[in-house]
N, C-alpha and C positions, 0 to 999 in steps of 0.2 A: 373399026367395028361400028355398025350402026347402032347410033342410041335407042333406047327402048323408052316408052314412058306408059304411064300408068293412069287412068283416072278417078280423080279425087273433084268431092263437089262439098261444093259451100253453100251459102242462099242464094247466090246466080245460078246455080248451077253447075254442069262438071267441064273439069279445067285438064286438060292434058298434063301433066308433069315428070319433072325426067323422073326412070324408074328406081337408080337408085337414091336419090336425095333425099331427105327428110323433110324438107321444107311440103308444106300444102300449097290449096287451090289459090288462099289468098296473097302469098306471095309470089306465089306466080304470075296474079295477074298484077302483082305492082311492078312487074322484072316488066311486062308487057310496053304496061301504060307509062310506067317511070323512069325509063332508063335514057336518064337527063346524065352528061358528062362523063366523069370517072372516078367523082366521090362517092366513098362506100357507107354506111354508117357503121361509126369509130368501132375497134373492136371493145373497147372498154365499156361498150352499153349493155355488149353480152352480157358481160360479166356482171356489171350493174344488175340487166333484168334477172339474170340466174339466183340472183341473193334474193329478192322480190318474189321470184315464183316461189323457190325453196321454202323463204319464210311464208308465204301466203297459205304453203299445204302444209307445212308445220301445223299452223294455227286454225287452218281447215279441218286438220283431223282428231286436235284436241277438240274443237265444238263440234265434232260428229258429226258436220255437214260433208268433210272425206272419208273415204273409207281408208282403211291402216293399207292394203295393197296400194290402191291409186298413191296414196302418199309416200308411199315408201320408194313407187316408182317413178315417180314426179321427184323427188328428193334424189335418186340416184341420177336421173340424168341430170339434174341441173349441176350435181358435183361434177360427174364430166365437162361440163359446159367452165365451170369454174377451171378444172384441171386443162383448159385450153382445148378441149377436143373440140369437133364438130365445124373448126372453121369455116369451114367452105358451106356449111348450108346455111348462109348469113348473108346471100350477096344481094341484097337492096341498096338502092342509091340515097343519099342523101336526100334529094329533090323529092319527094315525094308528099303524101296529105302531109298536112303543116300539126297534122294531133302526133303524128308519127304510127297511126294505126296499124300498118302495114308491118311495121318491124314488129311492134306488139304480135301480133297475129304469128308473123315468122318464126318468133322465140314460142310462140305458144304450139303450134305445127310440128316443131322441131321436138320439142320436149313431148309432146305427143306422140309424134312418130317413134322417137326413141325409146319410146314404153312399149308400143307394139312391138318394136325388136327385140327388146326384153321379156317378152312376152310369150313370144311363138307368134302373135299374131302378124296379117298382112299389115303392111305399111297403106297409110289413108283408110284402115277399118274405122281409125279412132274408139278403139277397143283394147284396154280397159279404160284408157285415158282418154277425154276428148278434150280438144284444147281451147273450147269456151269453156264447156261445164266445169271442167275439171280444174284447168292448168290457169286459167283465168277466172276461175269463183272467186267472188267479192271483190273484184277488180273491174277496171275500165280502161284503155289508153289515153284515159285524160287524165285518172292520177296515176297510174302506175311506170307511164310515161315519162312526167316531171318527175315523181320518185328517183326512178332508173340516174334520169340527167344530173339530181341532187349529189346521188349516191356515187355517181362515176366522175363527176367534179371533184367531190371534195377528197375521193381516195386518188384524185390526181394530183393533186395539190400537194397533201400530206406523204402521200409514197414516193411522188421522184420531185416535183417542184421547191419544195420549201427544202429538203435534203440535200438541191443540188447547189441553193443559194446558200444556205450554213456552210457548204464548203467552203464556194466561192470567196463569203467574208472570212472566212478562217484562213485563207490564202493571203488575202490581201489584208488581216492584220501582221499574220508573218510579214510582209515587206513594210507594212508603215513601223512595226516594232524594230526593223533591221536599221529602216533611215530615221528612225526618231531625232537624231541628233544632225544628220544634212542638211545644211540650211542651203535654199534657194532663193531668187527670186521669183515672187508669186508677179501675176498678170489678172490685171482686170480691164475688158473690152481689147484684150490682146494686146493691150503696152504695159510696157513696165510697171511693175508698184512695188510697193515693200516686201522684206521678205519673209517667210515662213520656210518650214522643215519639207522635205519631203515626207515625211511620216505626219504631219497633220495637214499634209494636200489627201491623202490616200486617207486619213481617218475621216475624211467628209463623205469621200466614196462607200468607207464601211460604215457608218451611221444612215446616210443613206437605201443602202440594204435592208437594215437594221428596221427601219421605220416602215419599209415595204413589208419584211415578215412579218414587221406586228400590225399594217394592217390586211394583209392576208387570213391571217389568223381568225382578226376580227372577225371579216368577213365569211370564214366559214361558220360562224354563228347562226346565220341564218339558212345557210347551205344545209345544215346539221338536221331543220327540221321537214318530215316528208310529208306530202298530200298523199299517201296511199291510205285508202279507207274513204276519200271521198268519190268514190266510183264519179259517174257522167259528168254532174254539175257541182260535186261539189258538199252532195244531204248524206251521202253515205248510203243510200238505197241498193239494198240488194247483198247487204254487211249485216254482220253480227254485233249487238253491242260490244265495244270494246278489240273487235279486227282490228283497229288501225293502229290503238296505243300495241297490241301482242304484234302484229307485224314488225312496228318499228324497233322495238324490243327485241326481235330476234334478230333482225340485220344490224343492230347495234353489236350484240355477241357475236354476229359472225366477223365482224370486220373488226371490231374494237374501236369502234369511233361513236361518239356520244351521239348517236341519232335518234330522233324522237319523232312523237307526233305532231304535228300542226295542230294548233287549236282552232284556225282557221280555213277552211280547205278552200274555199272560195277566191281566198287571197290567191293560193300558189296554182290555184288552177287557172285562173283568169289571166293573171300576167306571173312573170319571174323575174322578179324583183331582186330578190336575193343572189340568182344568177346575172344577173345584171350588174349587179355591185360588185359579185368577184370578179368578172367582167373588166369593171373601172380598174378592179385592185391588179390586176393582170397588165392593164397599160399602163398604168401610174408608174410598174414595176419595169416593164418594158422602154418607158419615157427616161428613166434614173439609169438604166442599163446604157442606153443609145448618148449619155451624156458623156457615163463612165468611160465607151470606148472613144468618143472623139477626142476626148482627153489626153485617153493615152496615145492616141495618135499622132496627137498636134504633138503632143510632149517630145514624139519617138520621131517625129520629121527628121527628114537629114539624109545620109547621115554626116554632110556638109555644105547644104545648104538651107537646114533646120532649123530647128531647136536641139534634137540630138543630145536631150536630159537624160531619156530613156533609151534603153535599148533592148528591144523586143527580140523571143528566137528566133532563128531563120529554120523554118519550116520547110519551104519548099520557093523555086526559083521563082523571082517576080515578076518576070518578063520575059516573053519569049523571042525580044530583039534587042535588049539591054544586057547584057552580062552582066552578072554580078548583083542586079538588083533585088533586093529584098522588101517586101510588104507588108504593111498591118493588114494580115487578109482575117486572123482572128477577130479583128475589131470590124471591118466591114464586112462579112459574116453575122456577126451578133447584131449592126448596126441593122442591117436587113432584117433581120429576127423581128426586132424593134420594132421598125414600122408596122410588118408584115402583121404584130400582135396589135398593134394600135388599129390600124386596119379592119381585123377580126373583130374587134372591139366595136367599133361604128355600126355592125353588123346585127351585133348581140342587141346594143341600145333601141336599131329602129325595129329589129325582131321582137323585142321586148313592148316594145310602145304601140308596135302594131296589132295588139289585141283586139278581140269584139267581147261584151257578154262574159259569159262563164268557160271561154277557154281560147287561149290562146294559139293562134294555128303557124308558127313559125317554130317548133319544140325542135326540128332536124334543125335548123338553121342555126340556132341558138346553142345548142350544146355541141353539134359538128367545131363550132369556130372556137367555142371557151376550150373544148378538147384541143382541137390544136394550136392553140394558143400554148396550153399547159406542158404540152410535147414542144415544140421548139423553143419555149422559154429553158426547160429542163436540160434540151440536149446543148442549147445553146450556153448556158451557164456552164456545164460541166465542159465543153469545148475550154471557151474561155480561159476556166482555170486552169485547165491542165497542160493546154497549147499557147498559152500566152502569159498567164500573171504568175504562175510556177516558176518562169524560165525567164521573168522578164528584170533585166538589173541596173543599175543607177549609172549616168558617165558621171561621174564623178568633176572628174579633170573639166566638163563642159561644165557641169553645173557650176563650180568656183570661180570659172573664170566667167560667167554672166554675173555675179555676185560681186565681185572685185571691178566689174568695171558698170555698174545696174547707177543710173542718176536718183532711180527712189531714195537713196538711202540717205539720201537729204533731210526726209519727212522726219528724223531723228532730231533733225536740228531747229526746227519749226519751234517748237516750244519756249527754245534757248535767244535765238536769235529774231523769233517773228517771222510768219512765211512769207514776207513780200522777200527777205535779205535770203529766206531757202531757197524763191523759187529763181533769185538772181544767181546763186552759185549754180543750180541744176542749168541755167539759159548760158551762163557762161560757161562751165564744163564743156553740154554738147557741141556747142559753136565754135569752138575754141582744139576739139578735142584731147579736151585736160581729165581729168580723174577729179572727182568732188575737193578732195583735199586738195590739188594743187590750185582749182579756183577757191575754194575761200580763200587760202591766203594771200591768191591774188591781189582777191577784191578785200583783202585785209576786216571778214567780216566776226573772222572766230581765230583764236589763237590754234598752232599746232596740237601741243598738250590737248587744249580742249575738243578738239576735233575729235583728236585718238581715243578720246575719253567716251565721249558721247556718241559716235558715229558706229557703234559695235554691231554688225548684224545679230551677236548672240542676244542681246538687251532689245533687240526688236520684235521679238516671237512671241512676244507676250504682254499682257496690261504693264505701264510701269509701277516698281514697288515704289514704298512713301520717299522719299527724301534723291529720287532717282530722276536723273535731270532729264530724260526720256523717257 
């Protein structure tokens, strides 16, 4: 069937557009001028701007600059727009003006149009609603824009990001609490050292975590506050006193996240800063992730010509010319993640820096990347868990027997005997391939008794106490 379209005009002039869409003139002509790749803008900005427009005719029709119709029907479509509907009249690319004007426009069109259908009216009458006057009073896409990116960060963060990391560490205290008492030996610069548990190898990994949520956390501190009410530059022109503290006020009650006004709109409209820093806090989290899996990786080598401490599930076949082989493909997976968000990261920073003046023109760039940053950190965390550190268990039998024959466990004797006579039984051991005890007594530098005494892996896991020869 041949498409039909309709014409709709703006301040160029009329623009053909398909007949049944919502979208208007102006996003059509960004489908035109901008259809760079095959990045779309994220759907979570919908949803973002839907809570902005909602609240803006909220607050539009309390100060009687809306009428109770237009608002009510401005207010109905954007709950649609929240209830997932309207997908498809949203297809702009990423790449386009760096204020993000075009999507603004789009959500504005749409929610427009929507009313007309609501209405009885044609679609592009912009009758009752028009989507400057109406759907966009007291706003601009230079703060409603960063608004939106604020608002759709930090409900990413808080709804699946930080949720999926609380599992995560509540998974992997389950296993440090299982092996609290398996002692191994630990490695520093990948040789032998002294030994520690497995359950405070993996409580470094859950503090770790730990120190990334809280500073996540932190960081939506400043996420929390919105530049909406500072329309073009920044003075509020073309606002009521007091639009921008009732806007943020209502998007606070819709979502239940502490959002506020900006004291400063200057600040968040010129550069984002605050998205910046979640930003950091996203790689920081992503760099502690990418450590996590080489760890268990190197740990789970083998699984006989290893390390083969750990041993990971077998998911799916590791080779398609090897029989039998199995892969940490959960860990090089998230390890990718990792980069991938580090990456995004470098992206945000020179987006960020690359302001002019009173507004910042890289807003698609900067929030596209912190979005998917927040999505593969999410899904990648809950992978993770659920396909690797759930199902992942101690060799037992491998860890003892590195433990029983490990040269660190000399370091015990240093105190007793001075480390030049430790680091001879550890040279004489290797060389000789004897076990620590049967060189010292070679080299007659410690009695048996006292060997036995002193040389315990359990008396090494920890400071020693007062009167304790180690």
């Amino acid at each position: 069937m041949k498409e039909t379209f309709r014409e709709e005009r703006d301040s160029l002039g009329p623009v053909q557009v398909p007949g049944e869409r919502l979208w208007g003139a102006q996003t059509q002509r960004s489908l035109r001028f901008f259809s760079i790749g095959e990045d779309r803008m994220p759907k979570e900005m919908i949803r973002a701007y839907a809570l902005v427009k909602k609240a803006a005719a909220i607050t539009n029709e309390r100060s009687g600059r809306l009428e109770h119709r237009q608002a009510e029907l401005i207010v109905r479509a954007c709950d649609e727009l929240l209830d997932g509907r309207h997908q498809q009249d949203f297809p702009l690319f990423v790449w386009m003006t760096g204020s993000g004007t075009q999507f603004n426009m789009n959500v504005n069109e749409v929610i427009s149009n929507r009313c007309c259908q609501l209405s009885g009216t044609a679609l592009g009458s912009k009758q009752p609603v028009h989507p400057n006057d109406h759907v966009n009073m007291g706003q601009s896409t230079n703060d409603s824009f960063p608004t939106a990116m604020h608002i759709a960060a930090a409900l990413g963060v808080r709804e699946s990001l930080l949720p999926s990391f609380l599992k995560l560490r509540e998974s992997l205290q389950r296993k440090a609490d299982q092996w609290a008492d398996l002692i191994k030996i630990g490695r520093t610069h990948l040789q032998d050292a002294t030994p520690l548990t497995l359950g405070q190898e993996i409580s470094g990994y859950i503090d770790m975590l730990t120190d990334n949520i809280n500073r996540l956390e932190s960081s939506l501190t400043g996420v929390m506050r919105l530049c909406i009410g500072g329309t073009a530059v920044g003075t509020g022109i073309n606002t009521d006193q007091g639009f921008a503290e009732a806007v943020a006020t209502e998007i606070a009650e819709m979502t239940g996240q502490p959002f506020c006004s900006a004291t400063n709109k200057f600040a968040l409209q010129g550069a984002h800063d605050d998205l910046a820093w979640l930003s950091a806090g996203l790689a920081n989290l992503a760099g502690s992730v990418l450590k996590i899996a080489n760890d268990i990786r190197l740990l789970s080598c083998g699984p006989r010509a290893g390390l083969n401490e750990l041993q990971l599930p077998a998911n799916e076949p590791g080779s398609s010319i090897m029989p039998g082989k199995v892969n940490p493909t959960q860990c090089e997976a998230i390890a990718m993640v990792a980069m991938q968000v580090i990456a995004n990261d470098h992206a945000v920073q020179m987006g960020n820096a690359g302001g002019h003046l009173q507004m910042n023109a890289s807003k698609p760039l900067i929030i596209f990347n912190i979005l998917k940053s927040i999505k593969l950190l999410t899904d990648g965390g809950n992978n993770f868990r659920q396909f690797l550190v759930d199902g992942m268990d101690a060799n037992v039998e491998q860890i003892n027997r590195y433990v029983e024959r490990s040269l660190m466990l000399v370091t015990a004797l240093s105190p007793v005997i001075g480390y030049e006579n430790a680091s001879a039984i550890a040279h004489h051991a290797h060389a000789h391939d004897l076990t620590l005890k049967q060189a010292a007594l070679e080299l007659e530098l410690v009695s048996e008794d006292d060997f036995d005494r002193i040389v315990d892996p359990r008396r090494m896991i920890h400071p020693s106490r007062p009167g304790q020869d180690a």
